[in-house]
PAZAPA-4460 file (N, C-alpha, C; in steps of 0.05 Angstrom, whole numbers, plus 32768, in hexadecimal, padded with zeros to 4 digits):
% residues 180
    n_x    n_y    n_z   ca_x   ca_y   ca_z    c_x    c_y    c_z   seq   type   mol
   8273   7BF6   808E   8278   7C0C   807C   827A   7C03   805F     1      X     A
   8288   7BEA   805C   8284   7BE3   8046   8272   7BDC   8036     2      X     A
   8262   7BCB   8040   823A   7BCA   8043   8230   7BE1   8033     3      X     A
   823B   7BFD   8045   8223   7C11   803D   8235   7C18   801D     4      X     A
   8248   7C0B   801F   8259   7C27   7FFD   824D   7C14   7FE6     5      X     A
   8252   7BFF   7FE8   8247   7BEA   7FDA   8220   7BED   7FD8     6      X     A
   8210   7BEE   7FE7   8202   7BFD   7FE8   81F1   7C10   7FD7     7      X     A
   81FF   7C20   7FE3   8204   7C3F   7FD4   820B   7C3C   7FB4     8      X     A
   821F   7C30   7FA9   822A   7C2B   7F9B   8216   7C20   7F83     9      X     A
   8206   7C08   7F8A   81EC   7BFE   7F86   81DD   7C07   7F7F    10      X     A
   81CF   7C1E   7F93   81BA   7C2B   7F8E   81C3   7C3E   7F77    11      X     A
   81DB   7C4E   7F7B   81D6   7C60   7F66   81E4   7C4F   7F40    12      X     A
   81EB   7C3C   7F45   81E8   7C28   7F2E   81CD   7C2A   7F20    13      X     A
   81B8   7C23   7F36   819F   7C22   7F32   8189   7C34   7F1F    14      X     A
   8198   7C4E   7F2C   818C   7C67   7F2B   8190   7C6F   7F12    15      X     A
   81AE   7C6C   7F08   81BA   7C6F   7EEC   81AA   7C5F   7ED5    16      X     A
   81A4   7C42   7EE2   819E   7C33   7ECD   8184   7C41   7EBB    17      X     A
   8175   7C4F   7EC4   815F   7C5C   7EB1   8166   7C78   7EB4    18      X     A
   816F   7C81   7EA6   8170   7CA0   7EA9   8174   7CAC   7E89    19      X     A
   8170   7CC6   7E89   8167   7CCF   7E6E   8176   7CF2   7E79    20      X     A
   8187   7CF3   7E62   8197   7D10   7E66   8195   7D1E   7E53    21      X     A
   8188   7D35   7E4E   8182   7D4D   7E3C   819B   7D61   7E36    22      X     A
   81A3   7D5D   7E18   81C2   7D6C   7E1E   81B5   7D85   7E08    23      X     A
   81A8   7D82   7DF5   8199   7D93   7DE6   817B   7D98   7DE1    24      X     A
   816A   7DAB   7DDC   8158   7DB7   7DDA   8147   7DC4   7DCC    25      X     A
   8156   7DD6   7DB9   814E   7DEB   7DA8   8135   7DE5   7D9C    26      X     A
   811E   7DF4   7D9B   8101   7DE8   7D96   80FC   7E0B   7D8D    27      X     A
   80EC   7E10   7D77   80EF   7E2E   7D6B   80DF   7E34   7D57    28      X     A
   80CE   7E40   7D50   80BB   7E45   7D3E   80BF   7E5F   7D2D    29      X     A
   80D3   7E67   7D17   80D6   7E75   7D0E   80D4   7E74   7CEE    30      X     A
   80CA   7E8F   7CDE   80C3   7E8C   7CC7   80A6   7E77   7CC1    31      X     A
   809D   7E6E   7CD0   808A   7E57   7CCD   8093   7E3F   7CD3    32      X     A
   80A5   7E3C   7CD1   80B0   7E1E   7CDA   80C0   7E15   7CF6    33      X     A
   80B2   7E03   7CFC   80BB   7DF4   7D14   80D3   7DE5   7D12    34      X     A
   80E6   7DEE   7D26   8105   7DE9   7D1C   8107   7DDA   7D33    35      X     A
   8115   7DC6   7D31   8114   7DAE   7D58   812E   7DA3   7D4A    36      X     A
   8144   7DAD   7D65   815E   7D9D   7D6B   815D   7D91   7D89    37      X     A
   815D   7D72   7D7F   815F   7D6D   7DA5   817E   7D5A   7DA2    38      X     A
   8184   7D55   7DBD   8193   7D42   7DC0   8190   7D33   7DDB    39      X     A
   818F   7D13   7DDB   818D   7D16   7DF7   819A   7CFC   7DFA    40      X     A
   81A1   7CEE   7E10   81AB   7CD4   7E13   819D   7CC5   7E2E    41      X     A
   819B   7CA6   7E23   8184   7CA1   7E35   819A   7C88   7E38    42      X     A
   8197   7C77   7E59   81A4   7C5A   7E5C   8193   7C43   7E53    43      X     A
   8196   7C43   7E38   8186   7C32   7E26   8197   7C2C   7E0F    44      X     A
   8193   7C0C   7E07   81A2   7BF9   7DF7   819C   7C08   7DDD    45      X     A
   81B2   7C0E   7DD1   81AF   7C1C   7DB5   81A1   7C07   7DA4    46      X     A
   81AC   7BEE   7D98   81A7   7BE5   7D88   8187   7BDF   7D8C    47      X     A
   816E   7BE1   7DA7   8158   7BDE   7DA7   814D   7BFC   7DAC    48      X     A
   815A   7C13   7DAE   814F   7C2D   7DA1   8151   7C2C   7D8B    49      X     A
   8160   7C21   7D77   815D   7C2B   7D5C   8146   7C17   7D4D    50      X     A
   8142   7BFF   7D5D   8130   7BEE   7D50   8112   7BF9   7D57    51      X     A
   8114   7BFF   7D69   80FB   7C13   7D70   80F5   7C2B   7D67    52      X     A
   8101   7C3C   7D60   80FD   7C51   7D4D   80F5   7C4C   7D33    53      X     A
   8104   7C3C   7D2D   8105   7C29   7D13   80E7   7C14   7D0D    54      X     A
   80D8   7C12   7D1A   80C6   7C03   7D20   80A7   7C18   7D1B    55      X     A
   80A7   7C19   7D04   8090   7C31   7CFE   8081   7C2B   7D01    56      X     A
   8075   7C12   7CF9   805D   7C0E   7D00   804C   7C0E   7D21    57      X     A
   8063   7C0C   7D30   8056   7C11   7D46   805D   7C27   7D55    58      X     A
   8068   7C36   7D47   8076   7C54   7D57   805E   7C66   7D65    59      X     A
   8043   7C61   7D61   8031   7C68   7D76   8039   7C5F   7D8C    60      X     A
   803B   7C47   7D98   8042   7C3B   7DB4   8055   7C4F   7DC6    61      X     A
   805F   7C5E   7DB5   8083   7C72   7DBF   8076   7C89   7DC5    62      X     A
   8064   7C8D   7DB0   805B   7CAA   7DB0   8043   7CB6   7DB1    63      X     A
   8032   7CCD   7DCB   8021   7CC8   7DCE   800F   7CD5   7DBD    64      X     A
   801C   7CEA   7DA5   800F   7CFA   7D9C   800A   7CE8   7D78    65      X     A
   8019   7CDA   7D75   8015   7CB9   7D60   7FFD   7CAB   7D67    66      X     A
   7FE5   7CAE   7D58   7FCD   7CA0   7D67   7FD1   7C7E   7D4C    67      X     A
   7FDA   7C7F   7D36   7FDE   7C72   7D23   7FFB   7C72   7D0D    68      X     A
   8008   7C68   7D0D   8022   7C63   7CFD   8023   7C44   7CF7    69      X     A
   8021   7C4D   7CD4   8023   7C39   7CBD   8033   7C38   7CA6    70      X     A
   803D   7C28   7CA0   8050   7C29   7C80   8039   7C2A   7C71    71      X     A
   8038   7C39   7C5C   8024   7C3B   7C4C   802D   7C2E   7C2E    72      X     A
   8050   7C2D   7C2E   805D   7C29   7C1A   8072   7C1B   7C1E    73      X     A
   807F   7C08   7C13   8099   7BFA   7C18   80A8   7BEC   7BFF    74      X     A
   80BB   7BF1   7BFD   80C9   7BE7   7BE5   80EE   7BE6   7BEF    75      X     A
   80FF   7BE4   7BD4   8110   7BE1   7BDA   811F   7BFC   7BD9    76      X     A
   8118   7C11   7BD0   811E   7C28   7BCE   8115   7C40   7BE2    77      X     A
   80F6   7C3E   7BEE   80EB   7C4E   7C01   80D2   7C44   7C11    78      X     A
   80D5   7C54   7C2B   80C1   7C4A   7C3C   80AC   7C64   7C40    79      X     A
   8092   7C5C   7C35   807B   7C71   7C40   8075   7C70   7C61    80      X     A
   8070   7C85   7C68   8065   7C7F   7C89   8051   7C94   7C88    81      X     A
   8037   7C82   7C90   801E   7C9B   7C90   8019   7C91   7CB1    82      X     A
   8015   7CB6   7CB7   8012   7CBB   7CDD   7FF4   7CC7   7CDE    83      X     A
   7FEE   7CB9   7CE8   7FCE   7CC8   7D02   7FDE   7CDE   7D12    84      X     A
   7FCB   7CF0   7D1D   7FDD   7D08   7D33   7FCA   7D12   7D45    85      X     A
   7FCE   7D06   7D57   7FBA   7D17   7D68   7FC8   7D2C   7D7A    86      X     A
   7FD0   7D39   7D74   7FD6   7D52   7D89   7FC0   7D5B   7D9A    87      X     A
   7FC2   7D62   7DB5   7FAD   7D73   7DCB   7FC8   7D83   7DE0    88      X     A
   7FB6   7D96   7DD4   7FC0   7DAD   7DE9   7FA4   7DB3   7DF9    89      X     A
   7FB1   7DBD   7E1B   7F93   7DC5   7E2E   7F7F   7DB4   7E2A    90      X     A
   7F7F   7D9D   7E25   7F6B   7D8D   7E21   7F5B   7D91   7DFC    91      X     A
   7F69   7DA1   7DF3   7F58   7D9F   7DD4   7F6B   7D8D   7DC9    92      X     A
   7F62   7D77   7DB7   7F6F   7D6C   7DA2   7F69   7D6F   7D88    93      X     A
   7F7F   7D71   7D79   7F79   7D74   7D59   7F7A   7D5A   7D49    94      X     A
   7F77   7D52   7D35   7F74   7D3E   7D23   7F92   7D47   7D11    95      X     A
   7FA2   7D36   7D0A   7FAF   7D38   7CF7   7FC4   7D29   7CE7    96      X     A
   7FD3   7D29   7CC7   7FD7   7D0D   7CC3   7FF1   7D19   7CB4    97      X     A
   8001   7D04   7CB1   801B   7D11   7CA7   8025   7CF6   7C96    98      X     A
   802F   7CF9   7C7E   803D   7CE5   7C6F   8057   7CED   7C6F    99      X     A
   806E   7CD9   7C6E   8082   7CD8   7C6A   8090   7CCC   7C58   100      X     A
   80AA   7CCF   7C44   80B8   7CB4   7C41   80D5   7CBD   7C50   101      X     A
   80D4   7CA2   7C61   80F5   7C99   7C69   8102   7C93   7C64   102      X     A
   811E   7C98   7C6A   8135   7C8D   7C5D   814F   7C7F   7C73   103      X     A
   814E   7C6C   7C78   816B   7C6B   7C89   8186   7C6F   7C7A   104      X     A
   8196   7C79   7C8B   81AD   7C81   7C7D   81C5   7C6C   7C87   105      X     A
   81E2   7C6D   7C81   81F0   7C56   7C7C   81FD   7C5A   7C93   106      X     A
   81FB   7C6F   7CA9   8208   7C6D   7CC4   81E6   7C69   7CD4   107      X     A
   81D4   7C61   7CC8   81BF   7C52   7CDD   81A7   7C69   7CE3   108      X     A
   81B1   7C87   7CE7   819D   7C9D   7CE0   817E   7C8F   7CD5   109      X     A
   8169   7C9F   7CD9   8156   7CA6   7CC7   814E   7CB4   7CCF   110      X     A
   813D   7CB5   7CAE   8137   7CDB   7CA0   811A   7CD0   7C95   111      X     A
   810D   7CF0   7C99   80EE   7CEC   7C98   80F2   7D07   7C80   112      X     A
   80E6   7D03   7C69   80E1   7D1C   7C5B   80C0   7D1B   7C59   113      X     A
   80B1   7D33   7C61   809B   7D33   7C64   8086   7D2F   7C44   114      X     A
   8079   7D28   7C39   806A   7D22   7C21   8056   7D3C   7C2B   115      X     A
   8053   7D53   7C19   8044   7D6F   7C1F   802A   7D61   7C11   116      X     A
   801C   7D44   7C15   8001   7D46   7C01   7FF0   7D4C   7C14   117      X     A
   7FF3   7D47   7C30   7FE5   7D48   7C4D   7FE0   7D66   7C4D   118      X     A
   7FC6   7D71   7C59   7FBC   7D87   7C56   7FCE   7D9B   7C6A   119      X     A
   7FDA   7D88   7C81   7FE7   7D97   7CA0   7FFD   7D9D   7C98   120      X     A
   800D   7D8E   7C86   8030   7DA1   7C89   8031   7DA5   7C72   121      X     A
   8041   7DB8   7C6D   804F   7DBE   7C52   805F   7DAE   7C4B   122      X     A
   806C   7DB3   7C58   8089   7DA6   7C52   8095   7D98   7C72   123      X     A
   80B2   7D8A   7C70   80BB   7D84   7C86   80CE   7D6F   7C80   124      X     A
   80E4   7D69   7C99   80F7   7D5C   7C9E   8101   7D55   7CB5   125      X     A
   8107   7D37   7CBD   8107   7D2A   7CDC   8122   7D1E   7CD2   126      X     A
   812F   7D22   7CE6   8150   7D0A   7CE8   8150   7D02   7D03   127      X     A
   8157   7CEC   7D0A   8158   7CDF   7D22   8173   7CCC   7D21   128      X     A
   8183   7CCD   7D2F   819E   7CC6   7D36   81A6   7CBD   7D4F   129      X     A
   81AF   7C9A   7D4A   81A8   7C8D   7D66   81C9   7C85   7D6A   130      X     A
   81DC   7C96   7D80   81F4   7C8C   7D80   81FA   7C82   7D93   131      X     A
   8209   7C6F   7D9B   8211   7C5E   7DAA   8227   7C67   7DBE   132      X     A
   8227   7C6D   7DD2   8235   7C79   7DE4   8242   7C68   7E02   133      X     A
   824F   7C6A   7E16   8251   7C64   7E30   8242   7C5F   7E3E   134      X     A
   822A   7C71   7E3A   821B   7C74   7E51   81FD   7C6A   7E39   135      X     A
   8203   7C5E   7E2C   81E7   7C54   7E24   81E0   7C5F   7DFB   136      X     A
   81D8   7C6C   7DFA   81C8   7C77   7DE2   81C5   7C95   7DE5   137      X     A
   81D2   7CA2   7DD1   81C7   7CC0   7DCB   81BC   7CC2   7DB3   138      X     A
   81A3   7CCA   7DBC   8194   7CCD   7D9B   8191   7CEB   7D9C   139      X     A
   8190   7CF7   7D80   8189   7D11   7D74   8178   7D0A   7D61   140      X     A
   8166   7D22   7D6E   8156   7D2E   7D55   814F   7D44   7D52   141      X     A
   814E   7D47   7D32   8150   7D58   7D27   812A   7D61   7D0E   142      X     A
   8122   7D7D   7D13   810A   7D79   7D03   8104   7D9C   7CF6   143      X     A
   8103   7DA0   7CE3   80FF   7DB9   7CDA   80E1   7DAF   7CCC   144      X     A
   80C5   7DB7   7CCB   80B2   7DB3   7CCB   80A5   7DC9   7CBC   145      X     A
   8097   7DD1   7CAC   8080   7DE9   7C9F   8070   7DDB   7CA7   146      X     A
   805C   7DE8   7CBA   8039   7DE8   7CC2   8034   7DEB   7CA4   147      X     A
   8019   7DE6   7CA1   8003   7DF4   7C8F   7FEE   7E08   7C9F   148      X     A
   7FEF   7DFF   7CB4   7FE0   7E13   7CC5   7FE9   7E28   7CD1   149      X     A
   7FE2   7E44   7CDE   7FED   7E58   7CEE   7FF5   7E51   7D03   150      X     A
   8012   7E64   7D18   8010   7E59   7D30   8015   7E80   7D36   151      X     A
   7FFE   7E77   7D48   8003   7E98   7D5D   8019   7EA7   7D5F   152      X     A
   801E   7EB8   7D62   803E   7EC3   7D6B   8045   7EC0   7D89   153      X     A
   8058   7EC0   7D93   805B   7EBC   7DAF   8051   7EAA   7DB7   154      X     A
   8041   7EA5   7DC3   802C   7E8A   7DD3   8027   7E78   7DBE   155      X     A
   8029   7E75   7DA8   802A   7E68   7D95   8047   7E53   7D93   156      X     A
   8056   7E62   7D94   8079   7E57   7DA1   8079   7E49   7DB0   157      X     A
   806E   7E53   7DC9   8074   7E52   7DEC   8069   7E34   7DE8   158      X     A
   804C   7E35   7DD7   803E   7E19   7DD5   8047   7DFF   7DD0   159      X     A
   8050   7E05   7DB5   8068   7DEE   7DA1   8080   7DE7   7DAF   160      X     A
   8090   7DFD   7DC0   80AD   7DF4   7DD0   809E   7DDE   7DE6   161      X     A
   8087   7DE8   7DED   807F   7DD8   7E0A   8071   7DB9   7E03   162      X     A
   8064   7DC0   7DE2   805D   7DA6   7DDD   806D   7D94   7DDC   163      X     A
   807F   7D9A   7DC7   809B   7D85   7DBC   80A3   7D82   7DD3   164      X     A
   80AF   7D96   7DE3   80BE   7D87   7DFB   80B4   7D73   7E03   165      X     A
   8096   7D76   7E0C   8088   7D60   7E21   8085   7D4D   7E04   166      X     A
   807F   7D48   7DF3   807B   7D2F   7DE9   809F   7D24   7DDB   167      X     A
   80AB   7D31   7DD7   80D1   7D2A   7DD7   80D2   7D1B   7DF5   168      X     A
   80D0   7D24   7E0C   80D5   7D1C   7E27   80C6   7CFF   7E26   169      X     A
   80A6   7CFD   7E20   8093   7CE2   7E28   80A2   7CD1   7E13   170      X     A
   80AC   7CDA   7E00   80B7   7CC0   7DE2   80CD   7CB2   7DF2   171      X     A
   80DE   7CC6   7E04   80FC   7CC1   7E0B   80F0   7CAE   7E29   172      X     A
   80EE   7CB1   7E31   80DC   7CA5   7E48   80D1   7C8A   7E43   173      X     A
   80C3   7C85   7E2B   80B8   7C70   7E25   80CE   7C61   7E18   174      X     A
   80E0   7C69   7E08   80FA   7C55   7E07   8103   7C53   7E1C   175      X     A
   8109   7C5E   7E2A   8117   7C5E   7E40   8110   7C43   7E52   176      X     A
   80F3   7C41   7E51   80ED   7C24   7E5C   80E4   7C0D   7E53   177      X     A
   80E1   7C11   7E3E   80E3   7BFC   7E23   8104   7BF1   7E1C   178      X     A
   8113   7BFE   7E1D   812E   7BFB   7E0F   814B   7BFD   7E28   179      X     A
   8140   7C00   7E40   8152   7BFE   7E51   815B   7BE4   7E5D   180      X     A
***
């Protein structure tokens, strides 16, 4: 009997050790802009999620819709980050490129303010927040976004909640086994 609790005990050790828990969601397309609150906690070593996030130049590897991520700029004051984008929905993919400059902040945060010279967004803003918890790492993020382009009404929504989700889920996933 003891065998099996011990066991038991084991396995679901096991089971814990990779796991990824969704406590927030909110994904929303109003006024034109794409508004994304997530939160989620994954059993992964904080201090190598944040070096990985933090690691721009290769933030394609994380993400599958990142076909290219480069510093384009580096100094002691600010960091440029110019993105490739390939988005595909139903099998269509689009081409698209986004500049940034980042900023880390003094509790470890970083912040993406979008550079509107790129023809695709207007405007925009990314925060990502990697906190250190019990059970591993809870990161948030946060993204209010202006397209330059139209998005449908209704199915236009339905689209963007279902995209972000699935590429939020493959990013968290891919730390998840990188950083566990």
């Amino acid at each position: 009997m003891v065998k099996w609790i011990i066991s038991l005990l084991a396995m679901s050790g096991a089971a814990q050790s990779n796991t990824m828990s969704i406590h927030r969601s909110d994904i929303d397309y109003y006024q034109g802009q794409i508004v994304i609150d997530y939160r989620l906690t994954l059993s992964a070593n904080p201090q190598k999620v944040k070096n990985m996030l933090s690691d721009y130049q290769n933030f394609h590897q994380i993400s599958r819709l990142i076909s290219e991520s480069r510093v384009s700029h580096e100094d002691s004051d600010k960091t440029m980050l110019h993105q490739k984008l390939k988005p595909c929905l139903f099998g269509i993919c689009y081409s698209l490129s986004k500049e940034q400059q980042l900023f880390t902040n003094e509790n470890g945060s970083i912040s993406a303010v979008f550079v509107p010279k790129q023809k695709y967004f207007d405007s925009g803003y990314e925060q990502w927040n990697v906190i250190s918890n019990e059970l591993g790492t809870t990161i948030e993020y946060s993204a209010n976004v202006t397209p330059s382009f139209s998005v449908p009404p209704f199915i236009g929504t339905w689209l963007i909640r279902k995209f972000v989700n699935d590429e939020i889920n493959a990013i968290a996933k891919q730390i998840l086994e990188k950083c566990a």
